[in-house]
C-alpha positions in Angstrom: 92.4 115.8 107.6 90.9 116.2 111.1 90.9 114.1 114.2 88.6 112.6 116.4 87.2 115.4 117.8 87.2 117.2 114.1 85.4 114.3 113.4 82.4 114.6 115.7 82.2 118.2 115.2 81.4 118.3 111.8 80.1 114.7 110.7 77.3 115.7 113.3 76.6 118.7 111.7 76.2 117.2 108.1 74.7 114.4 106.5 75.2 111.5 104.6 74.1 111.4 101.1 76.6 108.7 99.0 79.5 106.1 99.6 81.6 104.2 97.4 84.1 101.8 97.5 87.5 102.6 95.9 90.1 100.0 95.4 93.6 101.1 96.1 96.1 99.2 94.1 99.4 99.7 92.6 98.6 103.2 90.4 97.7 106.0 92.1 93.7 107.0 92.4 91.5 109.5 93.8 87.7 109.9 94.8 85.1 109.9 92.2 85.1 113.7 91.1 80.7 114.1 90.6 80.4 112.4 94.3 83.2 114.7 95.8 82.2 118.2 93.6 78.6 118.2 96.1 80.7 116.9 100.0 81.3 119.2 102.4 83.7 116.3 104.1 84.4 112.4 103.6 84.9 109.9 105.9 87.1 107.2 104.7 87.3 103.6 106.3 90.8 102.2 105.4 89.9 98.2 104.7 92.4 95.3 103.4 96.6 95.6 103.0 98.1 99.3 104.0 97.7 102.8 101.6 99.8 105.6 101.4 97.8 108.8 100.6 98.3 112.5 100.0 96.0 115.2 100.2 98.6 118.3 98.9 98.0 118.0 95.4 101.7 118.7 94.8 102.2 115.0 93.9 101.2 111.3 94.0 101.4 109.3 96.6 104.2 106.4 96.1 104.4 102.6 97.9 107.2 104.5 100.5 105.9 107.9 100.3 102.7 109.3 101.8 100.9 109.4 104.6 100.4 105.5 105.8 96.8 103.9 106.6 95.7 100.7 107.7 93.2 98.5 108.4 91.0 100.0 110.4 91.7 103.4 110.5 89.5 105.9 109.5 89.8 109.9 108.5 87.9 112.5 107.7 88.5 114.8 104.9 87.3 118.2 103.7 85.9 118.5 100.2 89.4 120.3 98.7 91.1 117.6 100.7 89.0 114.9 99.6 89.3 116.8 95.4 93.3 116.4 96.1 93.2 112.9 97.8 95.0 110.4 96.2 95.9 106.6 97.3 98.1 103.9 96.7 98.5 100.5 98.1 102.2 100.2 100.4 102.4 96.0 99.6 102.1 93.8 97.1 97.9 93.6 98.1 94.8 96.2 97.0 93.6 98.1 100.3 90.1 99.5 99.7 89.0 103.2 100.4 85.3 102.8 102.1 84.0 106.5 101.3 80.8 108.1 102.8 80.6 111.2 101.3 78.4 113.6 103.5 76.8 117.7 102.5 
């Protein structure tokens, strides 16, 4: 998971070539694997109630453990990242993961 400058750095470098919308409710999911076998990275836009996510691929993600997102906020992922993400909603609402998926 990089930061804003990460960000920059290597969305500028790629480009966009699919997006999907995931939604993130009360079971664990991940990223479509045929869209993220081709990315090089993947933006996410975090829409709707809050998600926990991992990215270790040790374990799921649970509604108190993770790494929290909200609305609004927005990551970039590497592929293996992005193969190892997976998200679950923190409330009692789906969030949605807004993917662009970029090679």
């Amino acid at each position: 998971m990089l930061g804003p400058l990460g960000l920059n750095q290597i969305i500028s470098c790629l480009n966009p070539y699919d997006y999907e919308e995931v939604d993130v409710g009360a079971a664990a999911i991940g990223l479509t694997g045929s869209k993220v076998y081709f990315c090089h990275a993947a933006s996410i836009r975090f829409t709707g109630d809050g998600v926990n996510f991992r990215v270790d691929g040790q374990a799921d993600p649970t509604a108190s453990v993770g790494i929290p997102v909200y609305d609004g906020d927005t990551h970039v992922f590497s592929r293996i990242e992005a193969q190892q993400l997976k998200m679950i909603r923190i409330g009692s609402t789906n969030g949605k993961a807004r993917v662009t998926y970029y090679k």
